[in-house]
C-alpha angles and dihedrals in degrees: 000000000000115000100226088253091064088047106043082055098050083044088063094048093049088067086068081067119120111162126046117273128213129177117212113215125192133223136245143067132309126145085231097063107093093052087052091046085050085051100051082048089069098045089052097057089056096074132023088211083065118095138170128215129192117227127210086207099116117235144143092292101241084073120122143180130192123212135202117214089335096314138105115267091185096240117131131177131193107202141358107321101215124129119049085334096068083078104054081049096050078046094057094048096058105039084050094048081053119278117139116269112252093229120108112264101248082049095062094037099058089045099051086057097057106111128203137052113320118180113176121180116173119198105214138163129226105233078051105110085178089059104064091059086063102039096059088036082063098043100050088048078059090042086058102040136042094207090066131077133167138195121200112215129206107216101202083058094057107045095152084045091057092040095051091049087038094229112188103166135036142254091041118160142200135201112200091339103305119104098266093180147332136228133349112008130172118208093255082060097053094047088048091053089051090047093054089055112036137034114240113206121240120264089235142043089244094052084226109161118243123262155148116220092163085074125063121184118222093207126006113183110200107210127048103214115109101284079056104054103039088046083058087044091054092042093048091049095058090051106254126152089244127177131196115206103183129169085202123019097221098024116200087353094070087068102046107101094199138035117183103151110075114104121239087016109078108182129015139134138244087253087042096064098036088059096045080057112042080061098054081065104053099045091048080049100226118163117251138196113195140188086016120109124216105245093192136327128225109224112210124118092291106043118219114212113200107201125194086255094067088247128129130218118192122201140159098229130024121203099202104207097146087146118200145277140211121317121222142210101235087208117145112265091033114090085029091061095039100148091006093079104321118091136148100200106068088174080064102034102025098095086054086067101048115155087357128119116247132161133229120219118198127054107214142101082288094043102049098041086052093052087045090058098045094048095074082055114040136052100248128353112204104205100216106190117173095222141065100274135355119279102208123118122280092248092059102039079047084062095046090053094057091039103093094203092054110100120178125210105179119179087046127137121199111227103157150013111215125219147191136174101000095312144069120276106175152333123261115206136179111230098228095208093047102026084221121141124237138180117204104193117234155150097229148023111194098196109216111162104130144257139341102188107232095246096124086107102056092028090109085044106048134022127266141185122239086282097061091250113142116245118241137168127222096284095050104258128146118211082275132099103242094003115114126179128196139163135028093343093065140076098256108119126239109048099218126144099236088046089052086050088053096048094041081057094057100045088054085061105045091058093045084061090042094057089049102056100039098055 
């Protein structure tokens, strides 16, 4: 199943192995098995330290363990792991056979002292780039308790599974056989969400929090998308001790398929950038914790930064560049159907809603880039938009007038999403010339109308306008001595990636002035 390329270069990584691997595989019957047998095979052939044993344990025939020196990692997998998903599998060899495991410490630490029974299974896809997040998050919490296992689910293998627990969005997870969350998901999410619903024991007797007073930061910039990163750069160049602390290195970039705007760089992708900057970082050396979230901060001369793990990070200067995130309706039947109808990534949910019809709501440049996509999937998109017309650009609405399934309502507000029998059946709207209310039947609603900036967590600390966007002047400063704020999460107008680097820049610089003269 491996072209001899793909293989040559696994081969390559399984060098890195230092325990025996086995993988367990079940027994029973799939029409699927022998591809996936065929598969194992390969991998097989790549390391001499890999095995595979047959089990007499009785399952659906596509069901897989991996072990660790003989015993169980708790990583389970339920079809042929290819697409985006080969590289969560190649990860989970070689963190079992012994490489260290890519989550921030605290991270790790808090997780392996969870006690009790914890059964994760994710139902992904393999066209799904938000999946495979998910699905290695899950595996390295196994890797690190023995109270954990998880089993990756390939949707498309399972149709009557999907069907029984009506999934209509991946990756959906579930945690002892209860939804435990749905859709994209960093590792900071999925510990949060940990965190909402167990108690996780100290890692000492006094229950003390971790930190480490003896090291003060001089900057310490809280976000990793690009205002973030070039604001570190900066601050590293000019010799400053700088730390990033970042939920998602990339933020909103990572998702973004396609990048055309940036002068002197053509062409690149969301995964692209964030590459090229995750390795700025690293060759300007700067420190970096990833997959944690910041709970408060407590302003003074030395700042004191409190993290989800229970540890505290003291600096002199913060650059807030936490970005934004989706914004939602907050209409009823929407958070409740969140992967059973509702999604807000059509690239990830779109095949579940193949010749079925869905609306769009949103009309502009996301909205209609999203209703252009499904509608080489679906049966029909209804592009819903609040306003008077669409406000996408010309080349795009271009596109939606020659496609036949698009059809527009403008003047439209959303005011419910209407469902039945554990799914969503249709969108109910208020014609905003006539007042009249109206219900459009449907499968689906992909929600796309813009951003919220991710300022909940500072909004006590710093001022803000009526958007939540914090207020900054021209160099960068908040309302607060030594606090600094750039990118998406500000009030600077135009939310552009080459604008966020710019103002990341100055807000580098600006701290930079702010250290000298107050030393």
């Amino acid at each position: 199943m491996l072209d001899e390329s793909t293989k040559q270069q696994v081969k390559q990584y399984f060098e890195r192995i230092k325990n025996p691997i086995t993988i367990h595989l079940y027994s029973g019957e799939h029409e699927k098995r022998e591809e996936l047998v065929s598969f194992l095979n390969d991998i097989l052939s790549l390391s001499p330290l890999i095995s595979l044993e047959n089990s007499n344990d009785l399952s659906d025939g596509l069901r897989f363990s991996i072990l660790s020196n003989g015993n169980p990692t708790g990583i389970h997998f339920s079809g042929i792991p290819m697409g985006h998903e080969f590289t969560s599998f190649i990860l989970a060899i070689l963190q079992s056979g012994g490489n260290p495991i890519k989550l921030e410490e605290g991270i790790l630490s808090a997780v392996s002292r969870l006690n009790g029974e914890f059964r994760f299974e994710t139902f992904i896809s393999l066209d799904c780039h938000n999946c495979p997040e998910v699905v290695q998050t899950l595996n390295s919490f196994a890797l690190v308790n023995s109270n954990i296992s998880h089993n990756m689910i390939d949707g498309a293998m399972y149709p009557d599974l999907v069907k029984e627990r009506n999934i209509q969005g991946v990756p959906a997870v579930y945690l002892n056989g209860e939804r435990f969350l749905s859709g994209k998901a960093e590792a900071s999410v999925i510990f949060d969400k940990l965190l909402e619903l167990y108690s996780i024991p100290s890692a000492n007797d006094s229950n003390e929090e971790m930190e480490s007073p003896k090291q003060v930061y001089d900057v310490t910039v809280i976000g990793g998308g690009p205002s973030g990163v070039t604001a570190a750069v900066y601050a590293a160049r000019k010799g400053l001790n700088t730390l990033v602390i970042a939920d998602r290195l990339g933020g909103q970039v990572k998702d973004t398929l396609g990048i055309e705007n940036i002068i002197s760089i053509p062409y690149t992708t969301g995964p692209e950038l964030t590459n090229v900057l995750a390795d700025q970082l690293d060759k300007n050396q700067i420190k970096k914790k990833e997959n944690v979230r910041v709970q408060k901060i407590e302003p003074g001369q030395i700042k004191i930064i409190h993290l989800n793990t229970g540890e505290k990070i003291h600096t002199k200067t913060i650059i807030l560049s936490t970005g934004a995130k989706w914004r939602e309706l907050n209409v009823p039947g929407e958070k409740e159907y969140v992967g059973k109808g509702v999604a807000y990534c059509p690239h990830c949910d779109g095949p579940f809603f193949k010749d079925k019809d869905v609306a769009v709501v949103g009309g502009g440049n996301s909205g209609v880039e999203a209703a252009l996509d499904l509608s080489g999937i679906v049966k029909s998109v209804t592009l819903v938009e609040f306003g008077d017309k669409l406000n996408a650009d010309k080349v795009l609405l271009d596109k939606v007038a020659s496609s036949p399934n698009i059809k527009t309502l403008t003047k439209a507000q959303t005011t419910e999403i209407q469902t039945g029998e554990d799914k969503v059946i249709g969108l109910t709207y208020k014609d905003r010339s006539t007042e009249e209310i109206a219900t459009i039947p449907l499968d689906g609603v992909f929600v796309q109308i813009g951003l919220v900036p991710n300022s909940g967590f500072v909004k006590d600390i710093v001022a803000t306008n009526r958007f939540g966007e914090i207020l900054v002047d021209k160099k960068c400063k908040t309302n607060v001595d030594g606090i600094f704020a750039c990118g998406d999460v500000t009030n600077t107008p135009y939310k552009q990636i080459i604008i966020a680097m710019g103002e990341g820049a100055k807000a580098a610089i600006s701290a930079f002035e702010y250290l000298l003269h107050s030393a």
